[in-house]
N, C-alpha and C positions, 0 to 999 in steps of 0.2 A: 605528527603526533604518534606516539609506540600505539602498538598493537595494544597492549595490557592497559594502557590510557583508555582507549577508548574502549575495549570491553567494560573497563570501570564504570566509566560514564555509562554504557549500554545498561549494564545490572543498576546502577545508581535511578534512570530514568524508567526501569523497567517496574520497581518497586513503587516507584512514586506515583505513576501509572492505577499499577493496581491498587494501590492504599484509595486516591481517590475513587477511581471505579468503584470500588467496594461500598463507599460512601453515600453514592450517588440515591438518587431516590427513586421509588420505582416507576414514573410517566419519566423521569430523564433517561432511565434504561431502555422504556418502551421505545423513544425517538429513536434511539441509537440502534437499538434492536431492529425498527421496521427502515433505517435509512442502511446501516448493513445487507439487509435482504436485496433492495433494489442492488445496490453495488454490486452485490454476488452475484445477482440475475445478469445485469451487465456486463460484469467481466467475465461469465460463461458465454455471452453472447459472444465479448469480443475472440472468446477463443473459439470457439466453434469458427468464426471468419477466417481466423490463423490457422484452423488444420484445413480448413476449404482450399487454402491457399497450398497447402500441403509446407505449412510450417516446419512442424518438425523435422521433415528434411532438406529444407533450406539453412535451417539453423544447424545442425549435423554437419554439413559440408561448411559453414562458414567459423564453427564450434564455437557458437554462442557469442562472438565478439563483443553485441551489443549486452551482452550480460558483466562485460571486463568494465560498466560504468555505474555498477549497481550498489559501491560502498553507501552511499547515504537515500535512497529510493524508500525503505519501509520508512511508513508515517506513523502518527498517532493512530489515525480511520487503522491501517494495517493491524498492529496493537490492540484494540476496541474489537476487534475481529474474534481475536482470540479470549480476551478476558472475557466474552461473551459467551462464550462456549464453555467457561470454565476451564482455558487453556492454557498454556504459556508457547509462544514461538518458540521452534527449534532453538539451539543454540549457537548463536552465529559464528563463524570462522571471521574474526577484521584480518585476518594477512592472509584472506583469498580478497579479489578484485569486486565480487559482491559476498556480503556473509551468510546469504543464502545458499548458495550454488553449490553441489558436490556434484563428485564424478559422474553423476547420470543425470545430469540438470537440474535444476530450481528443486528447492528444498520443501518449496510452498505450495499448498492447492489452489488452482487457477482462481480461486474467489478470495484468496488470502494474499495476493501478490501484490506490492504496489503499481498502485497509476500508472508511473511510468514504465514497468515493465510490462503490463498487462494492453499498454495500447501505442508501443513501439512497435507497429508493423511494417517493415523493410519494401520497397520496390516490389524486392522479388517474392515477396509473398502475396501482396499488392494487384500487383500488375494482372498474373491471372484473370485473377477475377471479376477483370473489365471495370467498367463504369459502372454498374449498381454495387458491386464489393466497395469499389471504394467510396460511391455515397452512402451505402451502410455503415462501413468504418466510422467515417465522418458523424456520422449522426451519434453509433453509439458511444462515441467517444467524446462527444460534445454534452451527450447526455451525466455521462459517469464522472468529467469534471465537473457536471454542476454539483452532484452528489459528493463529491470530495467539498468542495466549494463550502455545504451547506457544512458540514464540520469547522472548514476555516472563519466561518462568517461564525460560529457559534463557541467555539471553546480557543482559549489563548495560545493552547499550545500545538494546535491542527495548522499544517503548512506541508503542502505539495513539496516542500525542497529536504523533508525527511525529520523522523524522531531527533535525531543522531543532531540536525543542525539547528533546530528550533528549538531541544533542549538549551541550546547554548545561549540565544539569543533570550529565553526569559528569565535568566540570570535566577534562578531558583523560585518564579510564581508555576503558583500549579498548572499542570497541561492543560486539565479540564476546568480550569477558570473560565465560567459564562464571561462574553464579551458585552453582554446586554441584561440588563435589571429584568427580562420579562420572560426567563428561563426557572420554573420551576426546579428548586433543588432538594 
């Protein structure tokens, strides 16, 4: 698919996004509001692990590798991030390998980054930090899929495999279509 394809789609999904958001009513903002905070807590957690590990220059010498699979990584939760704050995401580059990424790494605050990037932690970041690092890992990352989870269990268009692919699959039903009658709107 062109580059201009899919920025298309990106602004086309971006909009549609926020029309609903905007809609939304205000105990449906609250959820979203206090299930983002846990997120953000967590994925500061998980970085905090990753500079333990002394991240940043692990990934320096290996120059981000695991960031050349990051085209479709930001989700809806990602998204809901920002409309929450009254924000829009950066503006993505699609003919970079993630459309986050510029010359000095990740375009995103450690609380705005998707899932998978925020709890890809490599061996060698890993290893350090013996057996309680990596059953802390474990836990908090066990925790922040469920938090992801609780978006895919509740709105149509929330899926860990990114905005960019889930747009595609609900063939034009709204993101934030409750999956369930017992979702105050």
């Amino acid at each position: 698919m062109s580059v201009n394809r899919i920025a298309r789609r990106w602004q086309g999904y971006l909009t549609a996004v926020a029309a609903e958001y905007a809609q939304l009513s205000a105990s449906e903002r609250s959820w979203i509001d206090a299930e983002l905070a846990r997120i953000a807590a967590l994925q500061q957690q998980l970085d905090d692990l990753f500079r333990r590990g002394d991240g940043p220059a692990v990934c320096r010498r290996c120059h981000g590798a695991c960031c050349d699979c990051g085209k479709n990584h930001f989700t809806l939760v990602n998204l809901l991030v920002f409309l929450a704050a009254d924000e829009l995401p950066p503006e993505p580059d699609f003919s970079c390998p993630c459309p986050f990424l510029g010359p000095a790494g990740c375009r995103l605050e450690v609380s705005r980054r998707p899932f998978n990037c925020v709890t890809f932690i490599c061996e060698a970041i890993l290893d350090p930090l013996g057996d309680a690092g990596y059953d802390a890992f474990h836990e908090l990352e066990g925790q922040l899929r469920r938090c992801y989870l609780n978006f895919d269990q509740r709105y149509a268009g929330s899926s860990l495999r990114g905005l960019l692919i889930r747009g595609e699959r609900l063939a034009g039903r709204p993101f934030l279509e409750p999956l369930t009658a017992r979702h105050d709107r």
